[in-house]
Backbone as CSV, one residue per row, in Angstrom:
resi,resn,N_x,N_y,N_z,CA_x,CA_y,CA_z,C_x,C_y,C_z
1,UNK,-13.638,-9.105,-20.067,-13.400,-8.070,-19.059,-11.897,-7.924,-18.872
2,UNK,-11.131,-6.603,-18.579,-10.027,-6.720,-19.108,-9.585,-6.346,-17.256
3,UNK,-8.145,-6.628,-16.828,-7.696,-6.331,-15.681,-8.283,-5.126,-14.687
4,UNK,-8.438,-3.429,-15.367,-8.730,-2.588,-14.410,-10.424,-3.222,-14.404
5,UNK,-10.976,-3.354,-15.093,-12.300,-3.565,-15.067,-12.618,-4.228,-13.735
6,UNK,-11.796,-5.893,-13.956,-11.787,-7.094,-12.842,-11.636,-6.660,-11.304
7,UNK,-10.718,-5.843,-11.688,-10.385,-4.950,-10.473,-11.146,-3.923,-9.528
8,UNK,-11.340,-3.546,-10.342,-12.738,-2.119,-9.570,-14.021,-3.463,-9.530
9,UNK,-14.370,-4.299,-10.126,-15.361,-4.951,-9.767,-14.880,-6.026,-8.080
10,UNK,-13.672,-6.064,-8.861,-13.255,-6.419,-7.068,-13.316,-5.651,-5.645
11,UNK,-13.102,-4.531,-5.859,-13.034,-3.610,-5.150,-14.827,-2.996,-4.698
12,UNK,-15.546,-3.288,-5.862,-16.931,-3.068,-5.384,-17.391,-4.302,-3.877
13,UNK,-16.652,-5.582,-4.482,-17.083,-6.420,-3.548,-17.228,-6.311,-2.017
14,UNK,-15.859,-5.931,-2.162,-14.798,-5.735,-0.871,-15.857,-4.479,-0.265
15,UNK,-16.143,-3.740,-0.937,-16.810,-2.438,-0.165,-18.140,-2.761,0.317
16,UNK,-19.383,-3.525,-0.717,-20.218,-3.818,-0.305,-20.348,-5.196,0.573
17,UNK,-19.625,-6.349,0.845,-20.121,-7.505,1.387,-18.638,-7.483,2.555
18,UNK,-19.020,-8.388,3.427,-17.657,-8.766,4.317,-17.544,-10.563,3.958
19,UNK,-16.253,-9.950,3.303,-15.876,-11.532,2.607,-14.454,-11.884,3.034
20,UNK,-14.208,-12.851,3.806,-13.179,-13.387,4.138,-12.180,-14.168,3.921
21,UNK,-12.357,-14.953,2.454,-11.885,-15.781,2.076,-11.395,-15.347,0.491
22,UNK,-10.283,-15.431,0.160,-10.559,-15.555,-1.602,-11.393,-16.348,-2.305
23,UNK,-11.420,-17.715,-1.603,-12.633,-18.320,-2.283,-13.984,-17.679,-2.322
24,UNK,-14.311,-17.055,-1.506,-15.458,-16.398,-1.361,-15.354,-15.154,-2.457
25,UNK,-14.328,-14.213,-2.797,-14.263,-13.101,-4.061,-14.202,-14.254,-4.979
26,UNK,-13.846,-15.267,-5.106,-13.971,-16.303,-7.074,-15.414,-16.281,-6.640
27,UNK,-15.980,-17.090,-5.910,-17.123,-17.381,-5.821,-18.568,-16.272,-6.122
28,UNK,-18.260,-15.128,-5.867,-19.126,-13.566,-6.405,-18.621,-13.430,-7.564
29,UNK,-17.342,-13.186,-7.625,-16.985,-12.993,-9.154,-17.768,-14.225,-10.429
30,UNK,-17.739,-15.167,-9.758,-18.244,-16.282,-11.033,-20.067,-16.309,-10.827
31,UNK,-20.241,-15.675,-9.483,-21.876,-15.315,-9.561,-22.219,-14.255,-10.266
32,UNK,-21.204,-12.924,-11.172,-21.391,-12.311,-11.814,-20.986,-12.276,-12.826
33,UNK,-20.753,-13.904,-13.441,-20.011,-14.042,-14.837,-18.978,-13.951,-15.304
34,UNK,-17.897,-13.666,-13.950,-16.182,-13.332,-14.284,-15.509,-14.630,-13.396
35,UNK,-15.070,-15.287,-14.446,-13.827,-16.204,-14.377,-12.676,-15.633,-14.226
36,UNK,-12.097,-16.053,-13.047,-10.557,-15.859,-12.944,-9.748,-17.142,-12.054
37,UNK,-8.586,-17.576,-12.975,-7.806,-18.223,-11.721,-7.084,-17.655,-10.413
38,UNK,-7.153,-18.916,-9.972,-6.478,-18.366,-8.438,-5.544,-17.415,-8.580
39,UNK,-4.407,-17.729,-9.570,-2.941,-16.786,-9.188,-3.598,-15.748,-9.733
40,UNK,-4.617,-15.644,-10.920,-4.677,-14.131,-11.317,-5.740,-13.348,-9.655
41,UNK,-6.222,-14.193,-9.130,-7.106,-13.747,-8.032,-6.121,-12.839,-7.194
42,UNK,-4.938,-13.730,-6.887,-4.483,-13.571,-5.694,-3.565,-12.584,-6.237
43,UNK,-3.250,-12.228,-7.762,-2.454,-11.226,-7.883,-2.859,-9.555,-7.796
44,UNK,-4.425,-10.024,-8.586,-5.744,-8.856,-8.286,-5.475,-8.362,-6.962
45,UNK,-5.910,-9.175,-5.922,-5.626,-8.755,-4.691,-4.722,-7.670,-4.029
46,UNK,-3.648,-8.392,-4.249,-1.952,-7.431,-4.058,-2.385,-6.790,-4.697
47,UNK,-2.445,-6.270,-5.859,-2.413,-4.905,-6.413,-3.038,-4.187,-5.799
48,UNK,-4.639,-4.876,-5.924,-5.600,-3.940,-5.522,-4.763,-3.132,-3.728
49,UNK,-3.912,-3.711,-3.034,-3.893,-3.809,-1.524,-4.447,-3.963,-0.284
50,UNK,-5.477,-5.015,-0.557,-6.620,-5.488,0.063,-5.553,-5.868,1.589
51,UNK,-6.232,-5.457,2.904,-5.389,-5.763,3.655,-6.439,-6.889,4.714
52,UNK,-6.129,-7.952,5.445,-6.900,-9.484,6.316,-6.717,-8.110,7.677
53,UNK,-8.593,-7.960,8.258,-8.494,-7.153,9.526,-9.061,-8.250,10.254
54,UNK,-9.148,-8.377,11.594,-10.217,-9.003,12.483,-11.649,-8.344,12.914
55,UNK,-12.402,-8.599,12.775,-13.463,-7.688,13.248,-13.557,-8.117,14.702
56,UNK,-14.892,-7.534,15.543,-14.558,-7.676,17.412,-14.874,-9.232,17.594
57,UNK,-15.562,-10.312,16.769,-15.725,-11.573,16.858,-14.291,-12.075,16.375
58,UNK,-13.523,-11.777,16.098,-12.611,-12.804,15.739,-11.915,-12.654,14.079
59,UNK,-13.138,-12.817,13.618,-13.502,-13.230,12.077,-12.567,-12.214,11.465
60,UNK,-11.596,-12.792,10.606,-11.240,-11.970,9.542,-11.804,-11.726,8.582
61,UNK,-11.556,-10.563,7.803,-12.308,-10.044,6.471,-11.393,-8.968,5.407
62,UNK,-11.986,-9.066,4.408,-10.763,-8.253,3.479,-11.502,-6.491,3.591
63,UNK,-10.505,-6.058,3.892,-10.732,-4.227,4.111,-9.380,-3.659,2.541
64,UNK,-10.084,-2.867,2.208,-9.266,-1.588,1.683,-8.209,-0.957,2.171
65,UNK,-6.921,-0.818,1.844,-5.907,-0.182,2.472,-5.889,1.143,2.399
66,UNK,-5.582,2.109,3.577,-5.841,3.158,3.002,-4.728,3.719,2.389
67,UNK,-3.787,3.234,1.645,-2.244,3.146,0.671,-2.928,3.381,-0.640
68,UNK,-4.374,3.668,-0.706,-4.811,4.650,-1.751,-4.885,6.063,-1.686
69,UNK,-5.100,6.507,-0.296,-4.718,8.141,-0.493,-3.172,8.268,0.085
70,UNK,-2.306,7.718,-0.414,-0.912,7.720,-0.345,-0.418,9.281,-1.288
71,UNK,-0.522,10.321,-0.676,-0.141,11.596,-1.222,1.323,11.814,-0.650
72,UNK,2.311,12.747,-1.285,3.388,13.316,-1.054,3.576,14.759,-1.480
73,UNK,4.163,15.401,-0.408,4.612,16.977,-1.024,5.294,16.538,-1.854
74,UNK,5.449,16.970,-3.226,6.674,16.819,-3.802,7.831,17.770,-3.860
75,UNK,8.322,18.446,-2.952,9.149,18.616,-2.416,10.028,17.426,-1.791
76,UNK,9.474,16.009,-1.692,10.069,15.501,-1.081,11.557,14.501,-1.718
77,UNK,10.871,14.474,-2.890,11.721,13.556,-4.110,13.128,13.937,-4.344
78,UNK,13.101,15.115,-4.444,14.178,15.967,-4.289,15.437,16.104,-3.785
79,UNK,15.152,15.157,-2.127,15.669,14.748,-0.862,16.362,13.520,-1.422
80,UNK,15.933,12.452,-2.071,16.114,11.039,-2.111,17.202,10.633,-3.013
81,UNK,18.324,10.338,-2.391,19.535,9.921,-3.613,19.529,8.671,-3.088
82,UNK,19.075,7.686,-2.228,18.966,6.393,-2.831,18.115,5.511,-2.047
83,UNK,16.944,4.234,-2.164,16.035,4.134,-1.857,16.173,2.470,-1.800
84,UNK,15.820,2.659,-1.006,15.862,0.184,-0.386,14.978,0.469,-0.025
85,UNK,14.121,-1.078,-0.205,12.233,-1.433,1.135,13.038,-2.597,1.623
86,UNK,12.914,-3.035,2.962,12.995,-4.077,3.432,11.252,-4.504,4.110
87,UNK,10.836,-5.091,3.385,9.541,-5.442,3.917,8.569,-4.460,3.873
88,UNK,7.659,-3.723,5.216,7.159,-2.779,5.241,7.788,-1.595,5.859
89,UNK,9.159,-1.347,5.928,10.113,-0.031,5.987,10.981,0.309,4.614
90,UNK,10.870,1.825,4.580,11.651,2.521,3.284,13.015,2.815,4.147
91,UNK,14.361,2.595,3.624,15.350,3.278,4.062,15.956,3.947,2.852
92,UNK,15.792,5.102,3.831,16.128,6.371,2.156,17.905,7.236,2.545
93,UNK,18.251,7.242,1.162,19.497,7.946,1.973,19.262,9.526,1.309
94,UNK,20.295,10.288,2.099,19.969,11.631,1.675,21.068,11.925,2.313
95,UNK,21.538,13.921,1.032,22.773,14.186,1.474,22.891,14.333,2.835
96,UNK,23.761,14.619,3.641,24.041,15.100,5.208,23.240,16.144,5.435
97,UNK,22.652,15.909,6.769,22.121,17.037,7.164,20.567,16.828,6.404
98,UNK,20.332,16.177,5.850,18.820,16.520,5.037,17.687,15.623,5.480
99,UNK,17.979,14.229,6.082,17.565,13.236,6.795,16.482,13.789,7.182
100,UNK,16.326,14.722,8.546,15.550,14.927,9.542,14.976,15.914,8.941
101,UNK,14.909,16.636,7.294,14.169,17.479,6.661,13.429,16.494,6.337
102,UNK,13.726,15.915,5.760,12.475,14.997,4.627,11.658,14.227,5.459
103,UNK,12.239,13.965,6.866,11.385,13.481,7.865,10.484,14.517,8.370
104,UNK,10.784,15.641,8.295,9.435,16.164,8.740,8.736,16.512,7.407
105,UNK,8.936,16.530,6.051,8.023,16.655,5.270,7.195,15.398,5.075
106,UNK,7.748,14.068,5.220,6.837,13.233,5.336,5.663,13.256,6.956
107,UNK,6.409,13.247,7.948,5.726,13.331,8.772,4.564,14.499,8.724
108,UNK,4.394,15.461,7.836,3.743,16.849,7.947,2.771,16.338,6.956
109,UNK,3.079,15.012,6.212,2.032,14.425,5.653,0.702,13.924,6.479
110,UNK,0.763,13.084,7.542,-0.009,12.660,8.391,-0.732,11.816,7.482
111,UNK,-0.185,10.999,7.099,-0.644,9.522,6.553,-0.439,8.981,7.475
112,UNK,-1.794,7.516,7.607,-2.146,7.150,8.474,-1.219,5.844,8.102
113,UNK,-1.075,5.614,6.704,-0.346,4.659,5.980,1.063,4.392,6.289
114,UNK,1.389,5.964,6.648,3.145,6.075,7.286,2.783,6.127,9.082
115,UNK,3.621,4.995,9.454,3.075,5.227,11.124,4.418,5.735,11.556
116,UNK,5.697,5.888,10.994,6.299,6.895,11.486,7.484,7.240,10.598
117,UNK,8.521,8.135,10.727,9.994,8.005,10.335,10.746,7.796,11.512
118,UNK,12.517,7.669,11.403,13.795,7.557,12.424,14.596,8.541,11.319
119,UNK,15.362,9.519,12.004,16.219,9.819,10.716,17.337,10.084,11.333
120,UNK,18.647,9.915,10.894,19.927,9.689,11.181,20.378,11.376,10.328
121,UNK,21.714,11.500,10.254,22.450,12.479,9.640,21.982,12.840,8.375
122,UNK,22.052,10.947,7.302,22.118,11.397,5.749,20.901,9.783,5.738
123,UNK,20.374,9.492,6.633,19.304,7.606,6.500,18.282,8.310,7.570
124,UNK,17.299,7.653,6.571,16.004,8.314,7.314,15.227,6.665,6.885
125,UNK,14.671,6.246,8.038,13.617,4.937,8.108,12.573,5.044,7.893
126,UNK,11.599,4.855,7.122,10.315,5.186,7.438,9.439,3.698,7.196
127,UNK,8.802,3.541,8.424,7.850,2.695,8.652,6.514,3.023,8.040
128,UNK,6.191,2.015,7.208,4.698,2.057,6.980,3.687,0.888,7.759
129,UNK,2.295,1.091,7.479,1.694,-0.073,8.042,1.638,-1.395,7.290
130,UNK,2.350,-1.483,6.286,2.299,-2.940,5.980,2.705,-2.934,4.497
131,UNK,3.321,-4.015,4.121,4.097,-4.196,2.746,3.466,-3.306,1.320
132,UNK,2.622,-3.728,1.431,1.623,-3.190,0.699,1.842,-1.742,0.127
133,UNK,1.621,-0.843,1.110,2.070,0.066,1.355,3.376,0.294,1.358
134,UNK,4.353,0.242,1.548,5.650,0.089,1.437,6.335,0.046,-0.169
135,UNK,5.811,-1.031,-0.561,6.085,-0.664,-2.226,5.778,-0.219,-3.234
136,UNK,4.038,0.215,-2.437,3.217,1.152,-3.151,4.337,2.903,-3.075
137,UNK,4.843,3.391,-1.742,5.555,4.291,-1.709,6.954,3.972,-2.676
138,UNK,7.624,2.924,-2.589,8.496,2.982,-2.983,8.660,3.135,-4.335
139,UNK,7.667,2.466,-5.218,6.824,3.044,-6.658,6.768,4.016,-6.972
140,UNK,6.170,5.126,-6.081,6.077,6.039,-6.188,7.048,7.147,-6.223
141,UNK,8.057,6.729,-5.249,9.299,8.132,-5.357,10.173,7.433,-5.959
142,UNK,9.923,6.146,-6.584,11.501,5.670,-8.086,10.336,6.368,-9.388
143,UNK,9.594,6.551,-9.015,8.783,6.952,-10.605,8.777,8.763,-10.534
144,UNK,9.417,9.348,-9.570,9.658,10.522,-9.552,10.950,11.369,-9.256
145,UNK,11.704,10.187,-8.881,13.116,10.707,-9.268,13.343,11.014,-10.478
């Protein structure tokens, strides 16, 4: 079974069962005949962007990020002459004056994934909900510059 395969079979898990543990995804995975080590587990994971929620008992469980419908006008790329993540924030620079454009084209996105922008003159911040997300965007507008 080759990586995307492992993957979408991971992702079936995650959708049908509430599983909380990685040991618990090796443990289905090897009940359906797929061996994997830990680091390749835990790298599956990250990719995939499996994000730890609490449900109303307490209990954590692995949920789907929604940093899969991560869409952009592309109009927006356009804006971006230079791009840092610190964690789960993008700080983007842009000529003068263009900041608070590209902030409202992202914001006119209404991703739930982006919980907001700050934009300065020519630095615009944009907060996402979590790393994950964050370098999933940042992937995305260095692969479209």
């Amino acid at each position: 079974m080759n990586k995307k395969e492992r993957q979408e079979h991971i992702i079936r898990l995650i959708q049908e069962r509430n599983i909380g543990t990685q040991e618990e995804i090796k443990h289905y995975l090897q009940d359906d005949g797929i061996s994997v080590t830990q680091a390749t587990l835990s790298r599956d994971l990250r990719e995939i962007g499996l994000l730890k929620l609490r449900n109303s008992d307490g209990k954590l469980y692995y949920s789907l990020s929604s940093q899969a419908n991560l869409r952009l006008n592309p109009a927006i790329y356009s804006y971006v002459k230079k791009l840092e993540r610190a964690g789960f924030m993008l700080v983007i620079k842009t000529d003068l004056g263009e900041a608070d454009v590209l902030a409202n084209l992202i914001d006119a996105e209404k991703n739930d994934s982006i919980l907001g922008t700050v934009a300065g003159a020519d630095t615009l911040l944009v907060v996402c909900k979590d790393e994950v997300v964050a370098s999933r965007l940042e992937k995305k507008i260095r692969a479209k510059k």
